[in-house]
C-alpha positions as CSV (number, residue, x, y, z in Angstrom):
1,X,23.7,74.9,36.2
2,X,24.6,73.4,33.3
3,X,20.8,74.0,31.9
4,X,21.5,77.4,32.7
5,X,21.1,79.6,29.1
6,X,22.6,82.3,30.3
7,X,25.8,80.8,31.9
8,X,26.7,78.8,28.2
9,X,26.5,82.2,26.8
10,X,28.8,83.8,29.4
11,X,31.5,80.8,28.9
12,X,30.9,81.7,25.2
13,X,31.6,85.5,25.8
14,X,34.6,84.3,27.8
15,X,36.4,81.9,25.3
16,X,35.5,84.2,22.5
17,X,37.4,87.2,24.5
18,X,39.9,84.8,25.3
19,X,40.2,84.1,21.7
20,X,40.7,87.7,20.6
21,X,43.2,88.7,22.9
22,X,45.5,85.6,22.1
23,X,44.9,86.4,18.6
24,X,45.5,90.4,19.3
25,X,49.0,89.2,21.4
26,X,50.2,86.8,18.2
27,X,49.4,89.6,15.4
28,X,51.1,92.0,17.8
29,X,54.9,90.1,18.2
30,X,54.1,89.2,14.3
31,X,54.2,93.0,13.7
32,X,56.9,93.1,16.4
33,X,59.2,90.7,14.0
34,X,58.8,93.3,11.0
35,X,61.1,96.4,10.1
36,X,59.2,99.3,9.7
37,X,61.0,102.1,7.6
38,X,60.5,105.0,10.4
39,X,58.7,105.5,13.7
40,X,57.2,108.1,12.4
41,X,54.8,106.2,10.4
42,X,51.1,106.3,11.4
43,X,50.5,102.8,12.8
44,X,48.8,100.5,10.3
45,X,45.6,98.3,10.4
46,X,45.5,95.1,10.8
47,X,44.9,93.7,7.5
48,X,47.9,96.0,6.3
49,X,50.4,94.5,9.1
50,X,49.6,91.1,7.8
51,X,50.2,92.6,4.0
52,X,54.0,94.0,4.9
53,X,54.8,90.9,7.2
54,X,53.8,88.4,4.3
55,X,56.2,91.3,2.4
56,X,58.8,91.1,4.8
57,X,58.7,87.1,4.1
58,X,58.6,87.1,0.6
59,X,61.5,89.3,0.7
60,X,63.2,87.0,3.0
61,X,62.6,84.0,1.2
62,X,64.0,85.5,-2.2
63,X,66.9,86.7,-0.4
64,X,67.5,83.5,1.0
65,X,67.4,81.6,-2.3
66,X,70.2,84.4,-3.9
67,X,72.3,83.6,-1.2
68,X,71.9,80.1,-1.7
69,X,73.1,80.1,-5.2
70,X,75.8,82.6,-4.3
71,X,77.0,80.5,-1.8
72,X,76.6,77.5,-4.0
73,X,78.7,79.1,-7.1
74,X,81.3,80.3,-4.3
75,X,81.8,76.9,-3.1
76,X,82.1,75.4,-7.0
77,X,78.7,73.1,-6.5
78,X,77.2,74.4,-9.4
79,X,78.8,71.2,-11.2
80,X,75.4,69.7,-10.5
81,X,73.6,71.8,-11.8
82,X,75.4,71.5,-15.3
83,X,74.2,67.6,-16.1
84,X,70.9,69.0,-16.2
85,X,71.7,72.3,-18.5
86,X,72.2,71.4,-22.1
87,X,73.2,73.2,-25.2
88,X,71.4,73.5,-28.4
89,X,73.0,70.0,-29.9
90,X,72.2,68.2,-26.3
91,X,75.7,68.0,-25.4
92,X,76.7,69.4,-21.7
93,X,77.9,73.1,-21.8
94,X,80.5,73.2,-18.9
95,X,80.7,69.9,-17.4
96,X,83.8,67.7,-18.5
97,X,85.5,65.2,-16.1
98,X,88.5,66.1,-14.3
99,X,92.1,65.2,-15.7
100,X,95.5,65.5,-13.6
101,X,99.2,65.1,-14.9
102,X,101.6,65.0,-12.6
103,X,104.8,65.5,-13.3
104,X,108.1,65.1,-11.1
105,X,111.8,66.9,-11.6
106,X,113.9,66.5,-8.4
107,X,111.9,68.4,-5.9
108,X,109.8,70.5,-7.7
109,X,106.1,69.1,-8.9
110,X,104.3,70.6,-11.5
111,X,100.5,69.5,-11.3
112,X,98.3,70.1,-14.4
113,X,94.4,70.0,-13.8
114,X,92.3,69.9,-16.7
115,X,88.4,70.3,-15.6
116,X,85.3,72.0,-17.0
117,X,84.2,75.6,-16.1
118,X,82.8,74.1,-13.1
119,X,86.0,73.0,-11.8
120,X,87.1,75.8,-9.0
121,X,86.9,72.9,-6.9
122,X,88.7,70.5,-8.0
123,X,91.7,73.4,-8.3
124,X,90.8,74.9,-4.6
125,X,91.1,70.8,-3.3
126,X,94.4,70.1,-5.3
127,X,95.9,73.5,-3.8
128,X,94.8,71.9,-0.2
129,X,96.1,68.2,-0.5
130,X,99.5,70.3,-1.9
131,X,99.7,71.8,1.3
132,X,98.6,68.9,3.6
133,X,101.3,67.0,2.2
134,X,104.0,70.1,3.1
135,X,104.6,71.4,-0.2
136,X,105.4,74.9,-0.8
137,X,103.3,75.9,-3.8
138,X,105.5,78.1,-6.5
139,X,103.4,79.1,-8.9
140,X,99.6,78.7,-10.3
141,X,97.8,79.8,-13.3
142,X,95.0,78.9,-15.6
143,X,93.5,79.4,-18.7
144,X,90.3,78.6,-20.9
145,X,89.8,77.8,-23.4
146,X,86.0,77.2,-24.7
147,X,84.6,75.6,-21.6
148,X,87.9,73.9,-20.3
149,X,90.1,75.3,-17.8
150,X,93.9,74.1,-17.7
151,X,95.1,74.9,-14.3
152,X,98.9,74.4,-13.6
153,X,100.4,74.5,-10.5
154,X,104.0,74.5,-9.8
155,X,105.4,72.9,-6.2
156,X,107.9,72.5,-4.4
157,X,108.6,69.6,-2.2
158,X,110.9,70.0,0.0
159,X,112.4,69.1,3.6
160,X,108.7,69.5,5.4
161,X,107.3,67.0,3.1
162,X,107.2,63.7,4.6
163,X,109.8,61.0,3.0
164,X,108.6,59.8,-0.5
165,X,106.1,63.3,-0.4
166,X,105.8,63.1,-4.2
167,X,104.6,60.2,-4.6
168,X,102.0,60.3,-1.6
169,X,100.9,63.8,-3.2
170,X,100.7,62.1,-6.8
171,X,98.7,59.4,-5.4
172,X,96.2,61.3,-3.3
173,X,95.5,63.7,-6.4
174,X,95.1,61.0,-8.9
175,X,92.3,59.5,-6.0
176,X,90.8,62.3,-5.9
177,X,90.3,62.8,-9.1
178,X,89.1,59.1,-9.5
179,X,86.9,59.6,-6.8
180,X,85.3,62.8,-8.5
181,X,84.9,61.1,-11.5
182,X,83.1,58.2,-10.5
183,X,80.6,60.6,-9.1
């Protein structure tokens, strides 16, 4: 049988048919995965599938990478981006290390942050430790000037803080600012 001409060329026909409808079934849920802008729209050729659904990906890819740096500006890590951007005179535009006073009257706390434009951060992890540590934040601004950012933060610690809260806040601030810095 196996000498047989005619049965190599039937199991030819066969896998070759095979072939074509697997192929036919994976362009089909490709096409499947795709939007298409009405129902109304004459159905495409093949070639012209495989055109919109590389489309579709491109699409999807460049959307993905947008959201990427949206969601990395959002969350302030940008700041590693800035070591590798550099002004005309080679110095770094935006990036400065972080600076914190703290500063203690009875039971208020006012907490000044001093960071580069890149420093939402530090300011969003400063307003966190403040309220880990029970302290009822009072006021907070900021300004700029050039491409520093002075934040100030004014606390109060009061009866919710644990005992000796100032201190612990001063010294987990100052940490973290040491910790940033050594990155």
């Amino acid at each position: 049988m196996e000498n047989n001409p005619s049965s190599s060329r039937t199991d030819r026909k066969t896998i070759e048919r095979n072939r074509r409808n697997q192929m036919k079934a994976l362009y089909s849920q490709l096409n499947s995965l795709v939007p298409h802008q009405s129902s109304r729209e004459p159905v495409l050729s093949l070639p012209d599938q495989l055109d919109e659904a590389a489309s579709y990906i491109k699409r999807l890819q460049t959307n993905l990478e947008r959201m990427k740096e949206k969601k990395d500006n959002l969350m302030g890590t940008e700041r590693k981006n800035y070591a590798s951007m550099s002004s005309c005179n080679g110095t770094t535009t935006g990036l400065r290390s972080p600076q914190i006073e703290i500063r203690e009257t009875g039971s208020t706390l006012e907490v000044v942050l001093i960071t580069g434009l890149d420093g939402q951060f530090m300011f969003n992890e400063t307003i966190r430790v403040l309220h880990e540590e029970g302290a009822e934040i009072i006021n907070a601004s900021f300004s700029v000037v050039e491409d520093t950012v002075f934040h100030t933060i004014h606390s109060k610690v009061g009866d919710s803080a644990p005992s000796n809260g100032a201190a612990r806040i001063s010294q987990r601030l100052n940490q973290f600012v040491q910790d940033d810095n050594a990155l």
